[in-house]
DSSP file (Angstrom, degrees, kcal/mol; ACC not computed):
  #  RESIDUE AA STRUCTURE BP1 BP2  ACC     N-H-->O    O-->H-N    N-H-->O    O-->H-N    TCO  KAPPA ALPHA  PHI   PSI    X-CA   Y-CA   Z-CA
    1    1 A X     >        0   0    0      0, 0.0     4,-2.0     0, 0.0     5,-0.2   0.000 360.0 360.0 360.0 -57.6   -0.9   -7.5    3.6
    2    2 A X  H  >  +     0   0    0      2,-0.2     4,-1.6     3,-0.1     3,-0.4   0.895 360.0  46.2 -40.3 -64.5    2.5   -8.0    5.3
    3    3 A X  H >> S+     0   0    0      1,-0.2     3,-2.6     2,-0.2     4,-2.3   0.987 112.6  54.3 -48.0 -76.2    2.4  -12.0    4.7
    4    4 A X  H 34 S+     0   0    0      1,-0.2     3,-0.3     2,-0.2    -1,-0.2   0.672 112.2  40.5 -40.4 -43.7    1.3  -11.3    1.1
    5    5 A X  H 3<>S+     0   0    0     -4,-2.0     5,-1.1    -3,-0.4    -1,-0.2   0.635 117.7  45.7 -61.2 -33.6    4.1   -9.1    0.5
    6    6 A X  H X<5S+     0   0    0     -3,-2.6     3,-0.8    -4,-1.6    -1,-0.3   0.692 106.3  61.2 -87.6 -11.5    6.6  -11.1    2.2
    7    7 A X  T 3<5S+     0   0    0     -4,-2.3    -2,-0.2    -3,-0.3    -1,-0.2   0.650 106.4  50.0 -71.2 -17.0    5.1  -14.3    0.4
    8    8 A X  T 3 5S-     0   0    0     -5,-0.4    -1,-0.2    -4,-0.2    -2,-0.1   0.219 116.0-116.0-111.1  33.9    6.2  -12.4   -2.7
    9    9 A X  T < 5S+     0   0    0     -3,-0.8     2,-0.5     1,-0.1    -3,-0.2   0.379  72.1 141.4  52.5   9.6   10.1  -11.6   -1.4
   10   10 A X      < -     0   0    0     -5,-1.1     2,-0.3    -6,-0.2    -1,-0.1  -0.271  46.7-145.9 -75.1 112.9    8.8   -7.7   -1.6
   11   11 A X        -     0   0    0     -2,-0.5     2,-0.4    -3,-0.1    -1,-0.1  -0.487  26.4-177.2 -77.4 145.4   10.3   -5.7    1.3
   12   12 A X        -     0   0    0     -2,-0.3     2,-0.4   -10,-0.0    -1,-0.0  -0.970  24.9-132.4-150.1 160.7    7.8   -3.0    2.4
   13   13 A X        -     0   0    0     -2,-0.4     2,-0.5     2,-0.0     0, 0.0  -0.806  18.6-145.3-114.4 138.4    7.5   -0.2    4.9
   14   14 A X        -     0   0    0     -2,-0.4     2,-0.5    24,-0.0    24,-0.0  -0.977  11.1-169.9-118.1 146.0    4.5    0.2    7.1
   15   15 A X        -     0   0    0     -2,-0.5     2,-0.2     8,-0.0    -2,-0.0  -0.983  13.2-148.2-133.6 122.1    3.2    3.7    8.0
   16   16 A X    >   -     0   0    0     -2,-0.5     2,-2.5     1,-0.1     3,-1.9  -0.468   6.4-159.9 -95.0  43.9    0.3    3.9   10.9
   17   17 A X  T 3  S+     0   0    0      1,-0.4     7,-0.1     2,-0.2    -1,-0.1   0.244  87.4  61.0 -17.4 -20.8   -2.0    7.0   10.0
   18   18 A X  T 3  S+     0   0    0     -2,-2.5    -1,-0.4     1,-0.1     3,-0.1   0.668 118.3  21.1-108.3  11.4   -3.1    7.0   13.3
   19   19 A X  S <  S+     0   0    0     -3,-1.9     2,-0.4     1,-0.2    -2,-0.2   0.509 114.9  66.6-136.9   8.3    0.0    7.7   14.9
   20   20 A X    >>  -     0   0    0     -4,-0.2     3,-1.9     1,-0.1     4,-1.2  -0.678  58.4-168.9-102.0  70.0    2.1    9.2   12.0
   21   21 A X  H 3> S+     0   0    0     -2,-0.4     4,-4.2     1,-0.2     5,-0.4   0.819  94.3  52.1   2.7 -82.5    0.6   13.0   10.8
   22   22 A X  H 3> S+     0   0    0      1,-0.2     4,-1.6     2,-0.2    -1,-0.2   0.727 106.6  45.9 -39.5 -39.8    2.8   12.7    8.0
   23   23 A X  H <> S+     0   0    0     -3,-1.9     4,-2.3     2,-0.2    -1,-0.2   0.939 116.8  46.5 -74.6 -48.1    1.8    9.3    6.8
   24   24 A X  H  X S+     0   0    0     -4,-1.2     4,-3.5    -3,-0.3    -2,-0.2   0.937 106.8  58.1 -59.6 -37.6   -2.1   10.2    7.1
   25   25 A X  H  X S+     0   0    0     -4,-4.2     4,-2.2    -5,-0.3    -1,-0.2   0.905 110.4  43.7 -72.2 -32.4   -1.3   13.6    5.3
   26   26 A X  H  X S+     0   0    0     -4,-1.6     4,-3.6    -5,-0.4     6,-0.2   0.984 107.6  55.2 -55.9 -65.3    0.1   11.4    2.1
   27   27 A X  H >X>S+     0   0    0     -4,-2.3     5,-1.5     2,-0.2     4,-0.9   0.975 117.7  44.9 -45.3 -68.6   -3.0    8.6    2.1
   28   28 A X  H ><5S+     0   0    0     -4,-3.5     3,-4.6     1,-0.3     4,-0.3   0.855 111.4  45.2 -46.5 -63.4   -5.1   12.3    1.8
   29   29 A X  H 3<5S+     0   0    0     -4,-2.2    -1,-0.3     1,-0.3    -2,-0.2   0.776 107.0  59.9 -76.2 -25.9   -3.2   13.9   -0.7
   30   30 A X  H <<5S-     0   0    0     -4,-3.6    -1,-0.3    -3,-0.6    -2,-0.2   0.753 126.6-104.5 -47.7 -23.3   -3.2   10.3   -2.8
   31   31 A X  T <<5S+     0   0    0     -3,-4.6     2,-0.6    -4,-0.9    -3,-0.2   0.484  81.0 120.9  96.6  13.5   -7.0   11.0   -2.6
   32   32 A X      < -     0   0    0     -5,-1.5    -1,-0.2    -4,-0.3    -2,-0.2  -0.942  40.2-179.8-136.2 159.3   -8.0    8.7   -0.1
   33   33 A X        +     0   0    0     -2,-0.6     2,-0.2    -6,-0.1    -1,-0.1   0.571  64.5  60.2 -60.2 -47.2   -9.7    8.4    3.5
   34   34 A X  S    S-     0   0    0      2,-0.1     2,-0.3    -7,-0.1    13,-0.0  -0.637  78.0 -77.0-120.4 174.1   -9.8    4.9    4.6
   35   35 A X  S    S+     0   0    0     -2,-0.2    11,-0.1     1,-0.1    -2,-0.0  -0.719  81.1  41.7-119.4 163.7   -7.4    2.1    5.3
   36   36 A X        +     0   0    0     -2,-0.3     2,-0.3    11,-0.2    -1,-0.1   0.524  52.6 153.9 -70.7 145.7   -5.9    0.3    4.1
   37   37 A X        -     0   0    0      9,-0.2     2,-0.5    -5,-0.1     9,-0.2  -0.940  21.5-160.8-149.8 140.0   -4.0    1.3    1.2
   38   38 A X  E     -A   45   0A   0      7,-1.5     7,-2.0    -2,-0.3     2,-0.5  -0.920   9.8-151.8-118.2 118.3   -1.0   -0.2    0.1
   39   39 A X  E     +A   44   0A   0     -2,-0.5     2,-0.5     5,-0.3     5,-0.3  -0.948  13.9 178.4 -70.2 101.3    1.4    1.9   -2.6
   40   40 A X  E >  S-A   43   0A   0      3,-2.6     3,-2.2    -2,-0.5     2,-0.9  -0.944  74.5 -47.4-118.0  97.3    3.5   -0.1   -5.0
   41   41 A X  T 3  S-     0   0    0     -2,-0.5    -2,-0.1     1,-0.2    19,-0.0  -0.346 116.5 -31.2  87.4-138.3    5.2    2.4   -6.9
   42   42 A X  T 3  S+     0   0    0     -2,-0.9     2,-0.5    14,-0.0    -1,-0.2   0.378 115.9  96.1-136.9  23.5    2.5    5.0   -8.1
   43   43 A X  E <   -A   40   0A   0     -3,-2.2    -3,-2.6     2,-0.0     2,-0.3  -0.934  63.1-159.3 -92.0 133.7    0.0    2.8   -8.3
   44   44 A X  E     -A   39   0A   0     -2,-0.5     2,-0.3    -5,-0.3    -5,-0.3  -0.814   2.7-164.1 -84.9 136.6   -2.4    2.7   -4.9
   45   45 A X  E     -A   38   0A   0     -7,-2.0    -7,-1.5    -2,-0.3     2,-0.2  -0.956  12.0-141.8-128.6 137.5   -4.7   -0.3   -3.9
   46   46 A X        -     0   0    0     -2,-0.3     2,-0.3    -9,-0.2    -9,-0.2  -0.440  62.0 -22.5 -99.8  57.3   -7.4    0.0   -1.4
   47   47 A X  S    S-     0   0    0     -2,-0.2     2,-0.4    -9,-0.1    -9,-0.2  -0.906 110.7 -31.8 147.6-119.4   -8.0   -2.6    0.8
   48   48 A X        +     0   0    0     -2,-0.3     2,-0.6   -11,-0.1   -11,-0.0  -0.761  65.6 153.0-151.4  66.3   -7.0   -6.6    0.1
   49   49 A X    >>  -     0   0    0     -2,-0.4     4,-2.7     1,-0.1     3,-1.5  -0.706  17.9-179.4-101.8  84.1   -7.3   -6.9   -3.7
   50   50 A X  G >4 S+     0   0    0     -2,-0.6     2,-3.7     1,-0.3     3,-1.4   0.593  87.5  52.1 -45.7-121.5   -4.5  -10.1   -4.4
   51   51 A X  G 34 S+     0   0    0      1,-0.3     4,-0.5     2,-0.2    -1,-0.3   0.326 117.5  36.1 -38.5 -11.9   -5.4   -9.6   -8.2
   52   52 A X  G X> S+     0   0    0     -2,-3.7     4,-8.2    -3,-1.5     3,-1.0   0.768 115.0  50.8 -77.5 -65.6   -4.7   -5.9   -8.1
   53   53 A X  H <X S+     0   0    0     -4,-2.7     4,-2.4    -3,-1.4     5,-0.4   0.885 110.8  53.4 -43.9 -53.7   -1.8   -6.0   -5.7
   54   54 A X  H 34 S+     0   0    0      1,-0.2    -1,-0.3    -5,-0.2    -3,-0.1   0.708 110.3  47.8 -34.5 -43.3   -0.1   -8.8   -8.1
   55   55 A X  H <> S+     0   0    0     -3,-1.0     4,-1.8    -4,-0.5     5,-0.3   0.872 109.8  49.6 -42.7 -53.5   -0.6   -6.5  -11.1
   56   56 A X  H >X>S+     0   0    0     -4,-8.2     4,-2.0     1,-0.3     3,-0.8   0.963 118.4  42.3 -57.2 -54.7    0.9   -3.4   -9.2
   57   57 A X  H 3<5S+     0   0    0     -4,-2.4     4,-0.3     1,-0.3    -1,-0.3   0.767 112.0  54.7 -60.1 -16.6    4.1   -5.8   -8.1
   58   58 A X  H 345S+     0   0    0     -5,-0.4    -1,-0.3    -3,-0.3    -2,-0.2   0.821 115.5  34.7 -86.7 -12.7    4.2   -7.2  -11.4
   59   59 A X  H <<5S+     0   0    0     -4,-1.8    -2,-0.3    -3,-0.8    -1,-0.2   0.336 113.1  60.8 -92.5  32.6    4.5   -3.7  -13.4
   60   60 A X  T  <5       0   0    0     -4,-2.0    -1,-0.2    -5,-0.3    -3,-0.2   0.606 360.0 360.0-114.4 -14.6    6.5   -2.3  -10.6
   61   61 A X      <       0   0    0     -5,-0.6    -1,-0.2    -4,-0.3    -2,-0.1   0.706 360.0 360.0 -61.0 360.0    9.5   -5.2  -11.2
């Protein structure tokens, strides 16, 4: 995820659910469980979708 994101000049923050409360208590209240999920905006992608993630980063420009 990091390489894609930096492959696309997008600066991004990484949050680590299992050692950040706060970050785990966000992923729930987005409605989801598992990792990864990558937040562009207020669209969420779950896992390692390149044809999603492109979408979110193309409406989020």
């Amino acid at each position: 995820m990091k390489e894609f994101l930096s492959r696309h000049g997008r600066p991004f923050t990484e949050r680590n659910v299992d050692e950040d409360p706060s970050a785990y208590d966000e992923l729930v209240a987005r409605g989801w469980r598992t990792v990864p999920v990558t937040v562009i905006g207020d669209r969420s992608v779950r896992g390692f979708d390149p044809a999603q993630l492109t979408a979110a980063l193309e409406s989020y420009a």
